[in-house]
C-alpha positions as CSV (number, residue, x, y, z in Angstrom):
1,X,62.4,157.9,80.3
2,X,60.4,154.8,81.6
3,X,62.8,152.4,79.6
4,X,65.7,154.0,81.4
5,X,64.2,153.7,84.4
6,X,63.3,150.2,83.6
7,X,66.6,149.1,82.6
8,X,67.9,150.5,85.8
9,X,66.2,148.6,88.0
10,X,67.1,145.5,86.4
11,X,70.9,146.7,87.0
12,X,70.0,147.2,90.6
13,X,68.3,143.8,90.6
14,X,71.2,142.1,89.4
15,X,74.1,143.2,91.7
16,X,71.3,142.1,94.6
17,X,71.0,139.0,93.3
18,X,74.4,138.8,92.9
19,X,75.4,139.8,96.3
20,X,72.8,138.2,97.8
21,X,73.4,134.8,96.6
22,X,77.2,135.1,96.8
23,X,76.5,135.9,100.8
24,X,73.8,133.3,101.4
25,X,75.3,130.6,99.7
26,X,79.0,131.4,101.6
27,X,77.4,131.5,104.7
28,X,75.3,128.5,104.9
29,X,78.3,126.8,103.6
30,X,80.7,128.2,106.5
31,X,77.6,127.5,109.2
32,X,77.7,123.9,107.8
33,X,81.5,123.4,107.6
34,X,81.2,124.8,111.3
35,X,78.8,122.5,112.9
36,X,79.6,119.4,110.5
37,X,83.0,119.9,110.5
38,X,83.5,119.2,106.6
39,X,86.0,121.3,104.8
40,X,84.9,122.6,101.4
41,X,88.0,124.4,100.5
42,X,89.0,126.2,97.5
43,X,86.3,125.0,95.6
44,X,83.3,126.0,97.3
45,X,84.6,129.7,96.8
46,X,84.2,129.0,92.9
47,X,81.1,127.5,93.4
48,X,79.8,130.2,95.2
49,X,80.7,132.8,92.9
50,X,79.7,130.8,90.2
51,X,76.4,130.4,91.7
52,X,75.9,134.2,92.0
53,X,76.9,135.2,88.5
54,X,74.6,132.5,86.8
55,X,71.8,133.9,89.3
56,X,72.8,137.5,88.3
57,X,72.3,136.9,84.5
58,X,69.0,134.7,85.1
59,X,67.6,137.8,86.7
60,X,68.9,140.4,84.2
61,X,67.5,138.1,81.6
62,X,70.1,137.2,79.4
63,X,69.6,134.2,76.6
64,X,72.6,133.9,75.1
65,X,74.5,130.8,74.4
66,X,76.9,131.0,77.2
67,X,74.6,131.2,79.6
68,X,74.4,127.7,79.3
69,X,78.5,127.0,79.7
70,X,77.8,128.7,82.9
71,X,75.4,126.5,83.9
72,X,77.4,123.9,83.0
73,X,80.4,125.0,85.1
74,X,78.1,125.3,88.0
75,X,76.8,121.7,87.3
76,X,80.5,120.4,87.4
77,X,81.3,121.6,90.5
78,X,78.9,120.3,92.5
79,X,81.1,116.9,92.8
80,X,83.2,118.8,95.0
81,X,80.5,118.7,97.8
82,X,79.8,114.9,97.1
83,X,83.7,114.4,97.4
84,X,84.1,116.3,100.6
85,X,81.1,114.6,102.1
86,X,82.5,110.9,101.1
87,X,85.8,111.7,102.8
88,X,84.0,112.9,106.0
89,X,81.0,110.6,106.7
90,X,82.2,107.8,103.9
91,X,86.1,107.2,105.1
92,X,86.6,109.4,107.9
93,X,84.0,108.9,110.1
94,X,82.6,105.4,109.0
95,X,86.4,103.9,108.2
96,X,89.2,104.6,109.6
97,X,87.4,106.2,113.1
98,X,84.7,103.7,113.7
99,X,85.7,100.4,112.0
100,X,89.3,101.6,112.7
101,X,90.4,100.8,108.9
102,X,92.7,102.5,107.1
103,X,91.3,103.8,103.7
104,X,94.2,104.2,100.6
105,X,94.3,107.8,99.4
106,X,94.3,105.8,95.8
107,X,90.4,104.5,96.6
108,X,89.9,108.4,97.4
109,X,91.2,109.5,94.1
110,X,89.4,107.0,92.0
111,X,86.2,107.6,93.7
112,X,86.5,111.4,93.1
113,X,87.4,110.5,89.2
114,X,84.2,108.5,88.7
115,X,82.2,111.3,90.3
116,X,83.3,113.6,88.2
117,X,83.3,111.7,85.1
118,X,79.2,110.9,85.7
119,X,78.9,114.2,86.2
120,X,80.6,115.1,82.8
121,X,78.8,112.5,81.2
122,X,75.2,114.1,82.7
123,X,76.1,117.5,81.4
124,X,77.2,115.8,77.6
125,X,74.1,114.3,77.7
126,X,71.6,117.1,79.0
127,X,73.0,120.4,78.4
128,X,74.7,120.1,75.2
129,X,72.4,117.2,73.3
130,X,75.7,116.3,71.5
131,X,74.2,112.7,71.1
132,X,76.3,111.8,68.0
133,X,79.6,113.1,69.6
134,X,78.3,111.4,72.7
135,X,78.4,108.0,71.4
136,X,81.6,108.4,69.8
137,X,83.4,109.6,72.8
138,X,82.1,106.6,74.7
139,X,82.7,104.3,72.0
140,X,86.3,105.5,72.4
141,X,86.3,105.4,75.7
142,X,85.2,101.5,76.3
143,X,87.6,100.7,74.2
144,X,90.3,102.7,76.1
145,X,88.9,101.2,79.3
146,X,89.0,97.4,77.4
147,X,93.0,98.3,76.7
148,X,93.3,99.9,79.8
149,X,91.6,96.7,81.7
150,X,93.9,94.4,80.1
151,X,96.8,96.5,80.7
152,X,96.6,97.1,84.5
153,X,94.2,93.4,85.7
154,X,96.8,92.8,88.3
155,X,97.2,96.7,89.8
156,X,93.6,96.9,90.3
157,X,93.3,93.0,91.1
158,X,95.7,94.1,94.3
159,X,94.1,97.4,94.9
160,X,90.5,95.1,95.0
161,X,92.1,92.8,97.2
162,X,93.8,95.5,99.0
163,X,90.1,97.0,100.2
164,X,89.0,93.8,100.9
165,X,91.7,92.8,103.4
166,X,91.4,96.6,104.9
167,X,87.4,96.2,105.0
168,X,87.6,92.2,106.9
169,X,90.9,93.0,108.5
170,X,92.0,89.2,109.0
171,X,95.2,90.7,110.5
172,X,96.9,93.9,111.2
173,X,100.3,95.1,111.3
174,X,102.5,93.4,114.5
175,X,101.1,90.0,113.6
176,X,102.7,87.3,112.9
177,X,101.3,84.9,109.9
178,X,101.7,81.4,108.8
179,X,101.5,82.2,105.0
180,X,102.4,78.5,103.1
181,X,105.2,77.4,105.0
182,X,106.7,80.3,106.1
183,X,105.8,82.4,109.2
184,X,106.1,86.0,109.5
185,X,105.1,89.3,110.6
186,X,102.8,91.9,109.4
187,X,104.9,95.4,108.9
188,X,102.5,97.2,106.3
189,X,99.2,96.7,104.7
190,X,99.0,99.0,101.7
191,X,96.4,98.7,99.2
192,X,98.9,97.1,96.7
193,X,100.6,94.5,98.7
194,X,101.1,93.4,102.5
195,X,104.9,93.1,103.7
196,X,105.8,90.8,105.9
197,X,109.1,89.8,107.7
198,X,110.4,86.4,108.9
199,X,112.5,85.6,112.0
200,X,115.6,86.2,109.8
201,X,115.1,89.5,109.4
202,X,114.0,89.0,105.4
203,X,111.2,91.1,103.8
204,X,108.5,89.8,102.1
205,X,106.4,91.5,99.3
206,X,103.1,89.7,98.7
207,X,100.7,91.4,96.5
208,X,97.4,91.6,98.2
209,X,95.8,89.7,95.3
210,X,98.0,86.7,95.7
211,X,97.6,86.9,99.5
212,X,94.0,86.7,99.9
213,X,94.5,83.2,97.9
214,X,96.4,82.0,100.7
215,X,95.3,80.1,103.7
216,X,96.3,83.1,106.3
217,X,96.9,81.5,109.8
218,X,96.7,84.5,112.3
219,X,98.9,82.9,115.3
220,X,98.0,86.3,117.0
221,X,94.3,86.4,116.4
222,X,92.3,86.8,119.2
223,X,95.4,86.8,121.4
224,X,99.1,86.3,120.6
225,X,98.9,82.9,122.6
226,X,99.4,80.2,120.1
227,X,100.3,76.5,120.7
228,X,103.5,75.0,118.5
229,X,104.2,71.0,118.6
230,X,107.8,69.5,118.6
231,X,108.6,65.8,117.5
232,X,111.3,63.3,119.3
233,X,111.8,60.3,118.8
234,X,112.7,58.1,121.8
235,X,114.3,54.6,122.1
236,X,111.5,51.4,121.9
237,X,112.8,50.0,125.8
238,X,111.6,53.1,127.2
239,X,108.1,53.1,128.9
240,X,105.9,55.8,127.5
241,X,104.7,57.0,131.1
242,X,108.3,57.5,131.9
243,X,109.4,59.2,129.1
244,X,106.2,61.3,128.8
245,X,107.3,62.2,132.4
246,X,110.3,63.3,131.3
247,X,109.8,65.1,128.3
248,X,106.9,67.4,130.7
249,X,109.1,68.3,132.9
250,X,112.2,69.5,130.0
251,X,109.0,71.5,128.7
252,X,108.1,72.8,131.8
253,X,111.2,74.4,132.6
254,X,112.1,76.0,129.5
255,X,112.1,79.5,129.2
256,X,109.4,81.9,127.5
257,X,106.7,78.3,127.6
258,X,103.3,79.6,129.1
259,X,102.7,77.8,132.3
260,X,98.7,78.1,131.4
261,X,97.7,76.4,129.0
262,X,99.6,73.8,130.1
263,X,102.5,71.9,127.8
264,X,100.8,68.8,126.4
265,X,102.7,65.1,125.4
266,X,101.4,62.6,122.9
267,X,102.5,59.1,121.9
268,X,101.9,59.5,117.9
269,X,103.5,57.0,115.6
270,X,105.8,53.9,116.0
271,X,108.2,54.7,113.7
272,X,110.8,52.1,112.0
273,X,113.4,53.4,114.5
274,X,111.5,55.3,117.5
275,X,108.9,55.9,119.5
276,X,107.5,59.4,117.9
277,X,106.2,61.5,121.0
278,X,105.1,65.2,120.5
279,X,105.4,68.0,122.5
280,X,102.8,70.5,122.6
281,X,103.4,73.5,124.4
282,X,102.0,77.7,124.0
283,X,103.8,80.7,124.0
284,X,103.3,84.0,123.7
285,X,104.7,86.6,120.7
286,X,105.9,84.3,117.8
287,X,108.9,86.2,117.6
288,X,110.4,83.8,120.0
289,X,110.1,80.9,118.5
290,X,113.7,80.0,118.0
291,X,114.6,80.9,121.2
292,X,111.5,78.7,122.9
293,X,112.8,75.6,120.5
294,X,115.6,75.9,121.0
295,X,115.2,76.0,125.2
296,X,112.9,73.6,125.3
297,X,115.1,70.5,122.5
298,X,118.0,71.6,125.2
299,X,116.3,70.2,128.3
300,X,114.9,67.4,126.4
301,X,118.3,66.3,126.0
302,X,119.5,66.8,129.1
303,X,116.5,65.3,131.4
304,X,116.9,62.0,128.8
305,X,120.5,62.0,129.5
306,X,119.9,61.8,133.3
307,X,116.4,59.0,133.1
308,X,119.3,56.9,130.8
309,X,116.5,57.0,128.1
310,X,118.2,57.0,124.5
311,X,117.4,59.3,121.3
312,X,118.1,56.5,119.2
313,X,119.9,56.3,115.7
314,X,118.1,55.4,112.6
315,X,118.4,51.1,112.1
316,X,118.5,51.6,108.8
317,X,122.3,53.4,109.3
318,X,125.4,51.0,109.5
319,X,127.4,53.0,112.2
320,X,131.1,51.6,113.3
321,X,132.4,54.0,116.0
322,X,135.2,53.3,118.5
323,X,134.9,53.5,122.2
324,X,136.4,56.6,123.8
325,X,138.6,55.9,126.5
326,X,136.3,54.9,129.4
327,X,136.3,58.6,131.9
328,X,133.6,56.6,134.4
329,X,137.3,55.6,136.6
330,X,138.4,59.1,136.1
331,X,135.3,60.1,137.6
332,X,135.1,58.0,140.3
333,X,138.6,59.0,141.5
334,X,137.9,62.5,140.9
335,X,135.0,61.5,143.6
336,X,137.1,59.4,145.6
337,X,139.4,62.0,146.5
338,X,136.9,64.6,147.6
339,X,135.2,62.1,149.6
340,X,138.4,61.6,151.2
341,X,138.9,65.0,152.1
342,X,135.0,65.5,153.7
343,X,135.2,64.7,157.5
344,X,132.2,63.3,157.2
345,X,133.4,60.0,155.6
346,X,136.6,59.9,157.2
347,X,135.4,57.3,159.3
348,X,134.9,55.0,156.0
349,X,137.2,52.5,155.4
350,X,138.7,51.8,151.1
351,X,136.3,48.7,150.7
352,X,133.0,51.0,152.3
353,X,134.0,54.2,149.9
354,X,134.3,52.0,146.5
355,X,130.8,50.6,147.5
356,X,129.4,54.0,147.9
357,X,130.9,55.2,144.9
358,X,129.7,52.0,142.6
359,X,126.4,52.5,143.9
360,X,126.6,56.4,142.9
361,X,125.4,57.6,139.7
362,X,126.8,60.3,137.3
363,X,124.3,63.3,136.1
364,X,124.9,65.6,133.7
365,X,123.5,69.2,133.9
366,X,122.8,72.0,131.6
367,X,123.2,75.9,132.2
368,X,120.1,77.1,134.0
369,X,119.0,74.0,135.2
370,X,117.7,73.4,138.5
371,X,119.9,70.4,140.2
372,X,117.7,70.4,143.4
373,X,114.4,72.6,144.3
374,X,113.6,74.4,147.6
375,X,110.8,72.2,149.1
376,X,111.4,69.4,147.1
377,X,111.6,65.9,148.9
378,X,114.6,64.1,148.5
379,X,117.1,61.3,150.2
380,X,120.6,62.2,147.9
381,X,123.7,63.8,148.3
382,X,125.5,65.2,145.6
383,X,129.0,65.9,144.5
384,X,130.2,68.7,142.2
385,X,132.9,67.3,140.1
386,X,133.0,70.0,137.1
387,X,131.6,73.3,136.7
388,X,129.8,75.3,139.3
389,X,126.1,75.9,141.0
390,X,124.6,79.0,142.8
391,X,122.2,78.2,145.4
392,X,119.5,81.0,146.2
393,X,116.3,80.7,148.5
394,X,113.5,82.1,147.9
395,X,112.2,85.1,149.8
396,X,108.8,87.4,148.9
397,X,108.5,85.8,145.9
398,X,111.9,86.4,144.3
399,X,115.2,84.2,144.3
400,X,117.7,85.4,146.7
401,X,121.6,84.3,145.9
402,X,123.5,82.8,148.9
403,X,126.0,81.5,147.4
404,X,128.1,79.7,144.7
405,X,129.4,75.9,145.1
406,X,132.5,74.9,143.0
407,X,134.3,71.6,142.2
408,X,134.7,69.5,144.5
409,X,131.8,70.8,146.9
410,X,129.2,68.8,148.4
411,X,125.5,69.2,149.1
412,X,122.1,67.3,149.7
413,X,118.3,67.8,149.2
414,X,116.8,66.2,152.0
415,X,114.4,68.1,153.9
416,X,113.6,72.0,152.6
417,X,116.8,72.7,150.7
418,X,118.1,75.4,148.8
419,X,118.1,75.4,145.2
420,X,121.1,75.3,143.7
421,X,121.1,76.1,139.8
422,X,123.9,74.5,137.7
423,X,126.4,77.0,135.6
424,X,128.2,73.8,133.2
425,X,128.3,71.4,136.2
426,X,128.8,67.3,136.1
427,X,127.9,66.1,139.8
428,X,127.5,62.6,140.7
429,X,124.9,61.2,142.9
């Protein structure tokens, strides 16, 4: 009668054990994931239960052998908590929200394995004292990872590299790189490779372990403005001062070049044909580029064109070329005849208008340029043989058009002038 009772209060003890470990254990876990915000998931559930039954037989006192795979189970779950924890403190929190890096699910993974492999290891090596099989199985296994090491030294070369670049972040996606010789911009970091696209619109696919080789040259690190340089080569006759002039202001006026810091010349070599002179100018996105070269060679050719200063050709070249028929007495009679028909020079006699137009010179002008500037001094009158000119003021800041002048018009800049801006026009001055 007393070993019945006995025996049922060991029953008793056991379900309250049971239920009372179950419950504790679930709560404290729900309290932490409410206030620490870490999910335990699925897992946790197992572990709890797990938890309570290996609690329930400890109590009721049983010493059979499978208590201690229980034990074991329990042992091996517990690297779900470590996991969950690394992804919320380790790459949530401390990554990707604080140092704003972007963490590979693949470095999750393998970080989760390696967990759970010590922790299989510790249980082998503890629970079971299988010290023979032990050594055998990681015999095996070094010689697996040895194979496997060999077999896979560039994937986890990149995925190394891949962290690395994530963890200094020397640039991010948007970017634009000077990788070698090529430039190009960042579209996607992963943690194999980075890709990269050029002005061309071609992809590039540079594993992250060949990459971090490179000199990198971040054009957009700490700001996207970035100075570029652009060689011409000018004609010995020409004084530097004059053509450094020139070349400032055919940089100056070309579209997308940053007005602070300000373009830059150099004199840099004396070449077996030229003068070298560099331009040094900044801009802003690199995407550009082509279209800020391209603006700025453009007015470099024009603005030489009108100072009469010569891109020379190599001396070493033998060049026979003919003469095209001489337009200069087309010109003037083109000019002659508008002249004729301005009342203003009516009074001028044949002799007096060839003078004037001897003394005149022809200027060529490019789409977008600036023939005369509002404000601007000046003491010439001009003549629009070919193409056409809009002349706008400027008012609260902005240009105001006022009007278009044609072939055959005729306008000055003396004084405060408008500003008329050529459209494909030849004028003579």
């Amino acid at each position: 009668m007393i070993q019945a009772f006995t025996s049922s209060q060991r029953g008793v003890a056991t379900v309250v054990a049971f239920i009372l470990t179950y419950f504790v254990t679930l709560t404290f876990g729900r309290l932490f994931k409410r206030h620490a915000r870490v999910p335990l998931g699925f897992f946790f559930q197992i572990f709890c239960l797990t938890l309570a039954f290996y609690a329930a037989i400890t109590v009721y006192g049983v010493q059979a052998d499978w208590r201690k795979h229980v034990g074991a189970a329990l042992v091996l779950l517990s690297p779900a908590f470590i996991i969950a924890f690394a992804n919320h403190y380790l790459w949530d929190f401390y990554f990707e929200k604080k140092r704003q890096t972007t963490i590979p699910h693949i470095l999750r993974e393998i970080f989760a394995l390696i967990v759970f492999l010590i922790t299989l290891l510790l249980v082998l090596s503890f629970g079971y004292h299988a010290e023979a099989q032990l050594k055998g199985l990681l015999a095996g296994s070094g010689i697996a990872a040895i194979i496997l090491g060999f077999a896979g030294q560039n994937l986890f070369g990149g995925i190394i590299a891949g962290i690395q670049l994530q963890i200094s972040r020397p640039f991010r996606v948007g970017d634009w790189l000077q990788v070698g010789e090529r430039f190009a911009e960042v579209m996607e970091i992963n943690w194999r490779s980075t890709r990269l696209r050029t002005n061309d619109g071609i992809y590039l696919d540079i594993p992250n372990n060949e990459i971090v080789r490179e000199t990198i040259v971040n054009l957009h690190y700490p700001t996207q403005v970035h100075a570029m340089r652009i060689r011409v080569g000018i004609d010995y006759k020409a004084p530097p001062n004059r053509v450094k002039d020139a070349l400032m202001r055919a940089t100056k006026n070309a579209e997308l070049v940053l007005k602070d810091p300000p373009p830059k010349i150099f004199l840099v070599d004396f070449g077996d044909h030229a003068v070298v002179y560099e331009i040094k100018f900044y801009m802003g996105n690199h995407a550009a580029i082509n279209e800020v070269n391209d603006a700025i060679r453009t007015n470099v050719w024009y603005e030489l064109k009108r100072q009469q200063i010569t891109i020379p050709f190599p001396i070493r070249t033998l060049q026979l070329e003919r003469r095209p028929r001489d337009r200069g007495g087309e010109d003037q009679e083109q000019a002659r005849e508008i002249l004729r028909g301005e009342p203003l020079f009516q009074c001028l006699a044949e002799e007096q208008l060839d003078a004037l137009l001897q003394n005149s010179r022809l200027n060529h002008f490019g789409r977008g340029e600036r023939v005369i500037e509002e404000g601007a001094e000046g003491d010439s009158m001009f003549v629009l043989l070919r193409g056409s000119a809009n002349v706008s003021v400027s008012k609260n800041g902005a240009a105001l058009s006022v009007g278009t002048l044609h072939s055959g018009d005729c306008f000055g800049d003396h004084g405060r002038s408008h500003s008329p801006i050529a459209r494909k026009s030849q004028s003579t001055e």
